[in-house]
Phi, psi and omega in degrees: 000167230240133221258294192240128151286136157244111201277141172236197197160137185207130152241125207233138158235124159338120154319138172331107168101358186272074226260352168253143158240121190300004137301126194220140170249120160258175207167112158219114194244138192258195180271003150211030182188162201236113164243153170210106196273137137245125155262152203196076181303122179328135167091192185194164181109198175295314156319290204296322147357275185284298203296318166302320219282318196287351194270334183278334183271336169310296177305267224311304197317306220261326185285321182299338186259004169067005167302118181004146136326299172285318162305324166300341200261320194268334170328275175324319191271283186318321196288321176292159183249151165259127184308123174328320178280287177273016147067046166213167200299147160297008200190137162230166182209157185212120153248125147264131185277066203265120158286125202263339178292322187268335190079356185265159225202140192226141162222117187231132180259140160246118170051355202273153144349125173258180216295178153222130193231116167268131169207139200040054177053022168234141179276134186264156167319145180231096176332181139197130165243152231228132161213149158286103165264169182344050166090347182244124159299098179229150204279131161246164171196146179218175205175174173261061139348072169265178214284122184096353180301168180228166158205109166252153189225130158282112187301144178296335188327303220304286193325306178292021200264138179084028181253121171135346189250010174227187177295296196305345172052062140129214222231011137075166169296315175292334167281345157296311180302318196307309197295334217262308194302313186328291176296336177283334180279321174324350184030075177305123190257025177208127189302349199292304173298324171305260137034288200286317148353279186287344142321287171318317180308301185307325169261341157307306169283046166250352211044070190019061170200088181288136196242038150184163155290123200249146148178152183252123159275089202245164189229070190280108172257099174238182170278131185298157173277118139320146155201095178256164189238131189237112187217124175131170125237159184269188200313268192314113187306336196280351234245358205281348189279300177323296206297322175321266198319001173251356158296297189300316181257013162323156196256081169172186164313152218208091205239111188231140166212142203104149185306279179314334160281318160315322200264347150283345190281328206264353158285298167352299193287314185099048182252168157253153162256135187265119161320142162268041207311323171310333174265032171274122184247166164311321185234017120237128179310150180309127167270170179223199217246123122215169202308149164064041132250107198312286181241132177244098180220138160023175172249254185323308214292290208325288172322313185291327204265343177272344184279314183287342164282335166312289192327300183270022150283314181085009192088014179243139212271318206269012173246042184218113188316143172277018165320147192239119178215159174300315179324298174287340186281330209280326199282333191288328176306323173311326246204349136303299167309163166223008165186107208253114167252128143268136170234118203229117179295147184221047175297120175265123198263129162320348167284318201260342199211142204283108187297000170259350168269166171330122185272031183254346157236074149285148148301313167305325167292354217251320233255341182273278181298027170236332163315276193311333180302305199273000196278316181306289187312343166260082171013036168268164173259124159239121170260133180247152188230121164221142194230000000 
């Protein structure tokens, strides 16, 4: 598990009248580096749309596969066309590179804004050097991320928000940089809240009718949210002590699910688990209660009814009901966390499953590796250990 995260969170406002936005956010994390691409498309509308979705899928496709830079650069540059008129590119763009063992972070801007990197709530200077790519000028900056930095990269909508209702004719860099220190002394534990903040400012002086497309990319380096999960017990019975003491003393939330694995855990403790009967739902079991452990709940149903709340979440935390069942409680710990261990026993319990068949198609297993598929796609690092 990982010392630091860099949690990101992007929030985009529509051009007034507009049902597409011409601002596109990528966000990819490999096993040893972080991109986080805005595209920021000429114009507004469908145009503007598609030409960020294609200039944002060009950058992720090509940085991922690890192609030079300068080819990825001239890719990207040659590929857009200029406008006739206003003699600038269709597309502007900005990326960040973060090497996650290091924290160190490469940024390169095409017409876009430059960054804003915070640190113990003051913004600090971000160098930048200039290179000529096929005749377009673009901005490099490298740097450090340490524990608590913030680095937000911006669409100009941000800027033009308020133009006409200030000196600056909209509300300028520095006053963005003042309001962002504004927000940083609360020592914001989530890039979401910096982001949703600083947005609402923003559709506000726009009076909630934005006269361009905006959105804020924020970068949060903080200590990750844990979550580990103990579900199943495993085959070797010799094997249940071991997996407890490795539950109880994990550093992060603590999660166990299924009937027999509580009650190994809760021999362990020397305890009993108390049913919660007020969470019994028709189509999830009652969750139940014991010491050092956060959440306890039923095993397979719980699990199939948690994966489906995943699903129809889309990964937002704050679309997943506030019923309070296992099912919902189990999906909001997921979906809190940023790095998730299961650790999953794979003894086939016989009620649910034929005990001669393979346990790599158990329902729990197949149901545990459909958990980690989508869990993945909302950028958690999840790991399975099964025993």
């Amino acid at each position: 598990m990982s010392v630091v995260y860099y949690d990101t969170h992007s929030v985009s406002l529509n051009h007034h009248g507009e049902e597409l936005c011409g601002d596109q956010v990528k966000i990819l994390r490999t096993p040893d580096k972080m991109l986080v691409v805005l595209a920021d498309g000429l114009g507004s509308g469908v145009k503007a749309n598609i030409l960020a979705r294609l200039t944002a899928e060009i950058l992720v496709t090509m940085l991922r596969e690890r192609v030079p830079l300068q080819d990825v650069l001239e890719t990207v540059v040659g590929t857009l066309p200029t406008c006739k008129v206003r003699k600038i590119a269709y597309a502007a763009f900005v990326v960040v590179e973060i090497e996650l063992a290091t924290g160190r972070f490469r940024v390169i801007n095409f017409d876009c804004p430059p960054p804003f990197w915070l640190r113990a709530g003051k913004i600090l200077p971000l160098e930048q050097r200039e290179e000529i790519i096929f005749g377009r000028k673009l901005r490099f900056s490298e740097s450090t991320l340490l524990l608590g930095d913030f680095l937000g990269i911006i669409s100009d909508g941000v800027m033009y928000a308020g133009m006409g209702l200030t000196m600056n004719f909209g509300w300028g860099r520095d006053q963005i940089g003042s309001y962002l220190e504004q927000i940083a002394k609360s020592r914001p534990a989530a890039a979401e809240s910096v982001v949703r903040r600083l947005m609402e400012k923003t559709r506000d002086l726009y009076a909630g009718e934005p006269g361009d497309d905006a959105t804020l990319v924020g970068i949060l380096s903080r200590k990750p949210n844990q979550l580990m999960i103990f579900t199943g017990p495993p085959v070797d019975r010799n094997r249940d002590e071991d997996c407890v003491n490795r539950l109880l003393n994990f550093d992060g939330r603590k999660v166990v699910c299924g009937g027999t694995t509580g009650n190994i855990v809760a021999d362990h403790l020397g305890e009993i688990a108390h049913l919660d009967l007020t969470t019994l739902r028709e189509d999830v079991p009652p969750i139940g209660t014991l010491l050092d452990i956060d959440l306890m709940t039923e095993g397979v149903l719980t699990l199939a009814k948690t994966l489906r709340l995943l699903k129809d979440s889309g990964g937002n935390r704050n679309r997943v009901p506030v019923d309070r069942n296992g099912a919902a409680l189990l999906a909001r710990e997921l979906l809190r966390a940023d790095e998730i261990f299961f650790l999953a026993g794979e003894q086939v319990n016989p009620y649910y499953q034929n005990p001669l068949l393979p346990r790599n198609i158990s329902i729990r297993h197949n149901l545990i590796e459909q958990l980690v598929e989508t869990l993945a796609a909302c950028h958690k690092n999840v790991k399975i250990e099964w025993c």
